[in-house]
C-alpha positions in Angstrom: 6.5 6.9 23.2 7.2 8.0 19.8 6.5 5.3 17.0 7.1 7.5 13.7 8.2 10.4 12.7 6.8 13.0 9.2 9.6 13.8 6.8 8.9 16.6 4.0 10.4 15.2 0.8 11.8 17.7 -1.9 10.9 15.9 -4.3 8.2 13.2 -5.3 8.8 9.8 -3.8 9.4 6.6 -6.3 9.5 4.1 -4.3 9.5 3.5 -0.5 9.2 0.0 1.4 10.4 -1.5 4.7 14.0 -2.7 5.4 13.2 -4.3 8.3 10.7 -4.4 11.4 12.1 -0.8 12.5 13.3 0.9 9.4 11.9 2.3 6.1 13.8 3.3 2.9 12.5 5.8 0.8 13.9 6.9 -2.8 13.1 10.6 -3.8 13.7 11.5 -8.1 13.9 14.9 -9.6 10.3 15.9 -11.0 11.8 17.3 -14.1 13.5 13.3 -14.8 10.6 11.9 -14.6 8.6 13.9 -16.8 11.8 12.8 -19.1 11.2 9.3 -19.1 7.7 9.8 -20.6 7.3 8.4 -23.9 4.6 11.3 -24.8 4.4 14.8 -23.4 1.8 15.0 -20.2 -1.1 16.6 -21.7 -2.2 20.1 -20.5 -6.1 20.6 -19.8 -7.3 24.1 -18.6 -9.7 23.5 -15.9 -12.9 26.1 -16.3 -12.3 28.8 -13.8 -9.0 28.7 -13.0 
């Protein structure tokens, strides 16, 4: 019996939910648009060691 299945995205996952009892809807956006939408740059913190 197989209930689920994994799926490897390509890129990060904004939003996923169920459509119904058997189905699930996910939506995938573009790292690089998201980092657009910021209103301030991420900030950059070097991590001792690395």
């Amino acid at each position: 019996m197989k209930n689920f299945e994994f799926c490897a995205f390509r890129e990060p996952v904004v939003f996923a939910g169920h459509l119904s009892k058997d189905s699930v809807s996910a939506i995938e956006k573009p790292w690089m648009q998201v980092v657009k939408g910021f209103d301030a740059k991420p900030v950059h913190r070097h991590i001792y060691g690395t």
